[in-house]
C-alpha positions in Angstrom: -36.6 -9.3 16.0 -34.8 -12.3 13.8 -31.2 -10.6 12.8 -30.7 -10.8 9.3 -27.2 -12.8 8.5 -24.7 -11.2 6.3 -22.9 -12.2 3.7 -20.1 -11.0 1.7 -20.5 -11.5 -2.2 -17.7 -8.8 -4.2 -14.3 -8.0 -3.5 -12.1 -5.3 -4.8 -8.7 -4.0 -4.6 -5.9 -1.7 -5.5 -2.8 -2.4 -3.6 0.6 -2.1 -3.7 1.1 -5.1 -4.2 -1.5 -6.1 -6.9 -4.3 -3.6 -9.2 -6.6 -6.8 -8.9 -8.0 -9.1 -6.8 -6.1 -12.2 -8.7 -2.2 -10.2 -8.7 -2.8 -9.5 -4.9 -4.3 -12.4 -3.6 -1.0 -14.1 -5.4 1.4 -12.0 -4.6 0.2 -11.6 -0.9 0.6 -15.4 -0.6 4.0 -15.5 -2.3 5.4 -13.0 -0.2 6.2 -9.9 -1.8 6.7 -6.6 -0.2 5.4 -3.7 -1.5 8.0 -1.0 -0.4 10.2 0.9 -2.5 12.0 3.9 -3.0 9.4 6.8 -2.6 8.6 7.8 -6.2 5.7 10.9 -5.9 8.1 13.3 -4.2 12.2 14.7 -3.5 12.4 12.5 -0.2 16.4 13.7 0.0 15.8 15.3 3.0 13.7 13.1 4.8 14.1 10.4 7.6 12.3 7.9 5.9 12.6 7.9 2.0 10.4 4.6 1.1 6.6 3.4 1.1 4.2 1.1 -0.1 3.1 2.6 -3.4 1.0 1.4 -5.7 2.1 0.2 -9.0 1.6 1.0 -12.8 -1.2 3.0 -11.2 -2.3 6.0 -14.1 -5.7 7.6 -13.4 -6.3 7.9 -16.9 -6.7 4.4 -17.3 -9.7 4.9 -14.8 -11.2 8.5 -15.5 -11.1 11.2 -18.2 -8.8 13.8 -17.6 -11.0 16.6 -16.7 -12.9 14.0 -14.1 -9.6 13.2 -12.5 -8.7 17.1 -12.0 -11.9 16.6 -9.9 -10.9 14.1 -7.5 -8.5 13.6 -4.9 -6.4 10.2 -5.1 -8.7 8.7 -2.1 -11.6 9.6 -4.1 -9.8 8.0 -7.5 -9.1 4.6 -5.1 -11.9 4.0 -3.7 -14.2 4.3 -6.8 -11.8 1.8 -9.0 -11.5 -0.4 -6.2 -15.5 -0.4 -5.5 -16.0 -0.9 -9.7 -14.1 -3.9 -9.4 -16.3 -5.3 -6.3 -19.3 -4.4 -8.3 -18.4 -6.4 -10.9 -16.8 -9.2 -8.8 -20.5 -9.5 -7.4 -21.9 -9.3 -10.3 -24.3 -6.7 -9.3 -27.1 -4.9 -11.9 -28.1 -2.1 -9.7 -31.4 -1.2 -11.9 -33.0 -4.5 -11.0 -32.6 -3.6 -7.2 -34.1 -1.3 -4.8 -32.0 1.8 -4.6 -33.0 3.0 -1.6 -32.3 -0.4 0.2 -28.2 0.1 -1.0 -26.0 2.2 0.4 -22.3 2.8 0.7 -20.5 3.1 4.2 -16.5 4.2 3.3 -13.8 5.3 5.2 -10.5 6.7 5.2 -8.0 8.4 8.2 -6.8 11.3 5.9 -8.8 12.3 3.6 -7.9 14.3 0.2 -4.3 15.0 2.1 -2.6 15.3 -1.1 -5.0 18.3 -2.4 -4.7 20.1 0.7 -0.6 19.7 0.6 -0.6 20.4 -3.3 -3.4 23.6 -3.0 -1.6 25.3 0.4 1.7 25.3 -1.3 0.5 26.7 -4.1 -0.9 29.6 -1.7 2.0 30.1 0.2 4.2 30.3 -2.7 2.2 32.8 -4.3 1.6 36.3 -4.6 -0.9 35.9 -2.0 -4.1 36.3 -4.1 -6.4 33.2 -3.2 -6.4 31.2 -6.5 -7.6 27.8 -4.6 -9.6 25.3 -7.0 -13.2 25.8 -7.0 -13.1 21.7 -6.4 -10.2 22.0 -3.4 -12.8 21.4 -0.7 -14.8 18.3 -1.6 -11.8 17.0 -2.9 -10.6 16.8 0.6 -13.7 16.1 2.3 -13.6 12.7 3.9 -16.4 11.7 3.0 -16.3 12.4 -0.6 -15.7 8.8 -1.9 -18.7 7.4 -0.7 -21.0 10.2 -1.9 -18.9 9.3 -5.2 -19.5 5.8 -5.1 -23.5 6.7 -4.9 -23.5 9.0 -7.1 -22.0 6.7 -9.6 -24.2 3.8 -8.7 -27.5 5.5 -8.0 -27.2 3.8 -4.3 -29.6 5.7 -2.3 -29.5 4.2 1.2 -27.1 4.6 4.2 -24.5 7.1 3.0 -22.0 8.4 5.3 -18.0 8.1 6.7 -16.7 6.9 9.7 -13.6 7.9 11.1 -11.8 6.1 13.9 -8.4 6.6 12.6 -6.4 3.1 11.8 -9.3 1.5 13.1 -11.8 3.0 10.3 -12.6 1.0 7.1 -13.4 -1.9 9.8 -15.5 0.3 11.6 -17.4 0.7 8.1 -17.4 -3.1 7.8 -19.2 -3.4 11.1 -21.2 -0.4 10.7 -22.6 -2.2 7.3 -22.7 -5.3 9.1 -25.4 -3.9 11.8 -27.6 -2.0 8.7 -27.8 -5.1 7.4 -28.8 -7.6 9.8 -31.1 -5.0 11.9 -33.4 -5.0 8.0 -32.2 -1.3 7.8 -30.5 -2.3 4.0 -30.7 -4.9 2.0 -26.9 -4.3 0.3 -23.8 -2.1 1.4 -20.7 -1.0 0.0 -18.0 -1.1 2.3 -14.1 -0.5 1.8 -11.9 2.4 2.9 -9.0 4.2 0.8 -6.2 6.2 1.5 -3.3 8.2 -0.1 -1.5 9.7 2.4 2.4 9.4 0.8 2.4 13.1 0.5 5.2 15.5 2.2 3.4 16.2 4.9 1.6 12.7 5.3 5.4 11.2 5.5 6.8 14.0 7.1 4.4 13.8 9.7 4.9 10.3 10.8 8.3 10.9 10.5 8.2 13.6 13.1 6.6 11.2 15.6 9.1 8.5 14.7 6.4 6.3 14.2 8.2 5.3 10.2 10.7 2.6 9.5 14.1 4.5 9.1 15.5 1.2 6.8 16.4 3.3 3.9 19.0 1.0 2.9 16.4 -2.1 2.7 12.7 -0.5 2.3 11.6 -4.7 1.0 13.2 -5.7 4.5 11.8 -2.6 6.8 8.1 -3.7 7.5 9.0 -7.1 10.0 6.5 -7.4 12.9 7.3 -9.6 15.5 10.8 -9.2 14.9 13.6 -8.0 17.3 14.7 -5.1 14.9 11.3 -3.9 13.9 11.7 0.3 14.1 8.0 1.3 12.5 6.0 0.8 10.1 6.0 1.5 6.0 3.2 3.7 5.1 0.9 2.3 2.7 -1.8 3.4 0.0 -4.4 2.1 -1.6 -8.4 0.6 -1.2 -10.3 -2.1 -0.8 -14.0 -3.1 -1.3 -16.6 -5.6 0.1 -19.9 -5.9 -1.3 -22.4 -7.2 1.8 -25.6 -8.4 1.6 -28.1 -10.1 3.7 -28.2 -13.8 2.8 -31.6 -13.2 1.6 -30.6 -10.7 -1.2 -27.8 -12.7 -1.7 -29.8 -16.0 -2.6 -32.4 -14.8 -4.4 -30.3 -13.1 -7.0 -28.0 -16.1 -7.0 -24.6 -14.3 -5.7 -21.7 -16.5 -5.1 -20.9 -16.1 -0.9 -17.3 -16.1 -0.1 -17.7 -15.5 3.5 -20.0 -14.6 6.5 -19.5 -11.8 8.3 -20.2 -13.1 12.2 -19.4 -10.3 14.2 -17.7 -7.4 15.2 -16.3 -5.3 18.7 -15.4 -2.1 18.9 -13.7 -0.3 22.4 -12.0 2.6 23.3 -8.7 2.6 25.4 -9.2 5.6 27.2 -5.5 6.0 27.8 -3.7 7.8 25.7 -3.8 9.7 22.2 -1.6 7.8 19.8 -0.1 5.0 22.3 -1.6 1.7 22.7 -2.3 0.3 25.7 0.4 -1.2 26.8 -1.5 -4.7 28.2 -4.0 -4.3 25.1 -7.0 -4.2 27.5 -8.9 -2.1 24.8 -8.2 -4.4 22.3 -8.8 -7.8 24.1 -12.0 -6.8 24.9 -12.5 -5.6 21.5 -11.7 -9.0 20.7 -14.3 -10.6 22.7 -16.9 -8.8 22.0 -16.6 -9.6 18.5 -16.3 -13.2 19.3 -19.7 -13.7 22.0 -21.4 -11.7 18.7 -20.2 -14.4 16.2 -21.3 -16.9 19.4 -17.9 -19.0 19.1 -15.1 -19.3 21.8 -11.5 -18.0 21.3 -10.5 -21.1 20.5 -12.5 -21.5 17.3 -10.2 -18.8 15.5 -8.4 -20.8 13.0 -6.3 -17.6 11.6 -6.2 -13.8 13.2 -4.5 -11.3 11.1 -3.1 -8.8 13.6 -3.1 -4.9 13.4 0.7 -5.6 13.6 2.3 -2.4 12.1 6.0 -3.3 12.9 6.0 -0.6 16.1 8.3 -2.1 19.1 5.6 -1.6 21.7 2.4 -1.7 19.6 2.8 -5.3 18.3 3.7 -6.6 21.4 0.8 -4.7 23.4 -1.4 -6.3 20.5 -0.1 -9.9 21.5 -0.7 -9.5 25.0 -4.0 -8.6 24.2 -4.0 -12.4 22.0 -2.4 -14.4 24.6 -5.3 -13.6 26.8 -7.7 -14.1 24.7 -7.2 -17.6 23.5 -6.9 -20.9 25.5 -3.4 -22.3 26.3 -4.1 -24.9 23.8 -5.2 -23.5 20.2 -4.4 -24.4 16.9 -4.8 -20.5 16.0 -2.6 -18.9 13.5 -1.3 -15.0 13.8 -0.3 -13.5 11.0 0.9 -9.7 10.0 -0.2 -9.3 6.4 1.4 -5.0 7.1 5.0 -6.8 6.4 4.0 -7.1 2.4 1.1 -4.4 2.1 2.4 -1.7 4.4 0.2 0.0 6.5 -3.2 1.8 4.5 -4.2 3.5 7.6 -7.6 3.9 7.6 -8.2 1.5 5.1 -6.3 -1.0 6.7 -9.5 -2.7 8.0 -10.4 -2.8 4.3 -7.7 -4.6 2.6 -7.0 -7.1 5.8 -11.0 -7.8 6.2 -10.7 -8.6 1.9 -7.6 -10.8 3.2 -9.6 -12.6 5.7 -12.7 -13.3 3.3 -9.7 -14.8 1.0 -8.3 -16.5 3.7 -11.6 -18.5 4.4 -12.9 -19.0 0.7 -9.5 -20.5 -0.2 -8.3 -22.2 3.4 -4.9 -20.4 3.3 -2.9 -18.1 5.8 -0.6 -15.3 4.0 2.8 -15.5 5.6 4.3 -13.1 8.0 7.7 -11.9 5.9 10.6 -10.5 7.2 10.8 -12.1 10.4 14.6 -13.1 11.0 15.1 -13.1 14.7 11.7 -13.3 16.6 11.2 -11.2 19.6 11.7 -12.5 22.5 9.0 -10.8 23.9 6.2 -12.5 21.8 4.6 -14.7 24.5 5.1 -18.2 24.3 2.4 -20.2 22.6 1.4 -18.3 20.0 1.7 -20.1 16.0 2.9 -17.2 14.1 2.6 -17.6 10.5 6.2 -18.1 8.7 7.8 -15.7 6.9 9.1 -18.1 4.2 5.6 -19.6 3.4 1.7 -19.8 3.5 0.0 -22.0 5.3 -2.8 -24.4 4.1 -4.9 -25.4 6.5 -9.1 -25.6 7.1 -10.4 -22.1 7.6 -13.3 -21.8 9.1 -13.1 -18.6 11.4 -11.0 -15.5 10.6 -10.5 -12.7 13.1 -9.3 -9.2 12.0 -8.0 -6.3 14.4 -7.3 -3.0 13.6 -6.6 0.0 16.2 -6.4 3.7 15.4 -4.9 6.7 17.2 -7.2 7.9 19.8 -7.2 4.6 21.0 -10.4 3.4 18.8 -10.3 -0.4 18.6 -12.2 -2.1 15.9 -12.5 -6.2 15.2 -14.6 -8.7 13.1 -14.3 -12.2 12.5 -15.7 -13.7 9.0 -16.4 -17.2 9.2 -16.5 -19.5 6.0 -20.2 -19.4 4.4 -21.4 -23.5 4.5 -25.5 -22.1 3.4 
């Protein structure tokens, strides 16, 4: 059988650094970090007081008000930052085949901020059990892409994969196999998350996997770099439209990239930790690369999983070091230092970044690097943390990896017909 090729013709996003497409894709090459002060909740007592937030960000400017009582912040995400992809591909649903369209989304947490918001309320009761008649499928996980559907009329593959970190990529590749096997002619794919909650913060807090740089939250997320003590928890979504290159054609879509191929591995080692060689993720890594039929060597920019964790990033850049020849003109870059880190729709925002990154031939920098471990192997171009880089991209690789040691990676390649 003759595997379809997919393209990717919509993007959409809602960051914290940028409601649109246009503010992030500018601000992410300017530099700017997302984190501030935590704004949703009395962090006084908390080790880690800051985030990545989204911005000017009022449901009401999205939903009616009873519709948004409905929804879970996930849900609200991932259906503006779909909309936006819709348009951006300039899709009219009623002259395609609905049942050839589908939506594939994914997120790590879920509706986390009902469930916080809906158990206090119990437990601070009288003990009668006044829950919302909508609590549970606002939580579900895999409410927004039933939403996205239903709002769409997309009646094809329908579902949510969860793989932790690693998800919204696991989505991407997911879509990526409907589509080429001739399973779907169209996919909506993105991830969204909205876990800056007490108990999403407090959480990661107890595991000491946050950033602790109250005094600097702009500073805190810094892969790479000698003082790096965790990431900054992110929220957020991001969308990519995908079509086969025959659906894309004859409706006359503009292509902004080629998905090529995609890995995905398990660790088997242990349930949050990476491994610390990054023998999960190199072969990840590979796989992903003899599916896009290129050597290492062709990567012109990889945008690592890189949360700012003192043994993750450097497991992570093991993994790289092995993977690509001793002479490579490959850039690394850490796009978390700006956007924080979405969680499961990390995959998401930093596949949207790679499909940017090849449509436009620039590399985001790497902010917040001051003193470079000296544990990053030698070799390796990391992007600066002072500027982006323009330069020819033709191959993009993106790695995400999830607790429970799930390893997801695609490469994009620029679209040339």
């Amino acid at each position: 059988m003759e595997l379809k090729r997919t393209v990717i013709t919509g993007l959409g996003a809602l960051t914290p650094i940028g409601n649109t497409l246009e503010d992030f894709w500018k601000n992410l090459v300017n530099g700017t970090s997302g984190a501030t002060a935590i704004s949703k909740f009395n962090t006084e007592k908390f080790r880690t007081r800051f985030a990545c937030e989204l911005k000017s960000y009022n449901p009401l400017d999205h939903f009616d008000r009873k519709e948004a009582r409905k929804t879970d912040p996930f849900t609200q995400y991932a259906l503006v930052a779909s909309e936006a992809a819709v348009r951006h591909a300039g899709l009219d649903f009623d002259s395609i085949d609905p049942h050839r369209c589908g939506v594939i989304w994914s997120s790590g947490n879920g509706g986390i901020f009902t469930f916080d918001q809906e158990v206090k309320a119990y437990a601070t009761s009288d003990g009668n059990p006044r829950f919302s008649p909508f609590f549970i499928p606002k939580i579900l996980i895999d409410t927004p892409s039933g939403a996205i559907s239903i709002k769409y009329g997309l009646k094809g593959a329908n579902y949510c994969p969860v793989s932790a970190c690693a998800s919204s990529t696991t989505a991407i590749i997911d879509a990526f196999n409907y589509i080429r096997l001739g399973k779907a002619d169209l996919i909506v794919a993105g991830g969204s998350e909205a876990p800056i909650t007490e108990s999403g913060v407090g959480g990661f807090g107890a595991m000491k996997a946050l950033s602790t740089r109250n005094e600097d939250p702009a500073t805190a997320s810094r892969p790479f770099d000698i003082d790096r003590d965790g990431f900054v928890m992110g929220e957020g979504a991001a969308a990519l439209i995908l079509e086969s290159l025959d659906h894309a054609l004859m409706r006359g879509a503009t292509i902004y990239g080629e998905i090529a191929g995609g890995g995905m591995t398990a660790d088997a080692y242990h349930p949050t930790a990476t491994h610390p060689e990054g023998i999960g993720a190199l072969k990840g890594m590979e796989l992903a690369l003899e599916e896009a039929g290129i050597q290492a060597g062709a990567l012109d920019y990889i945008n690592a999983h890189a949360t700012s964790t003192p043994v993750g990033d450097l497991s992570e850049l093991s993994a790289i070091q092995k993977l690509l020849p001793a002479k490579n003109n490959t850039w690394v870059g850490a796009t978390k230092s700006m956007t924080g880190h979405l969680l499961g729709a990390a995959g998401a925002i930093e596949g949207l970044i790679c499909t940017m990154a090849v449509a436009n031939d620039k590399l985001p920098p790497t902010i917040n690097i001051e003193t470079l471990d000296p544990a990053v192997p030698e070799g390796l171009k990391i992007t600066p943390p002072d500027q982006a880089v323009s330069r020819p991209v033709n191959y993009a690789m993106s790695n995400t990896f999830g607790f429970g040691g799930h390893n997801a990676t695609v490469v994009i390649k620029k679209y040339t017909g």
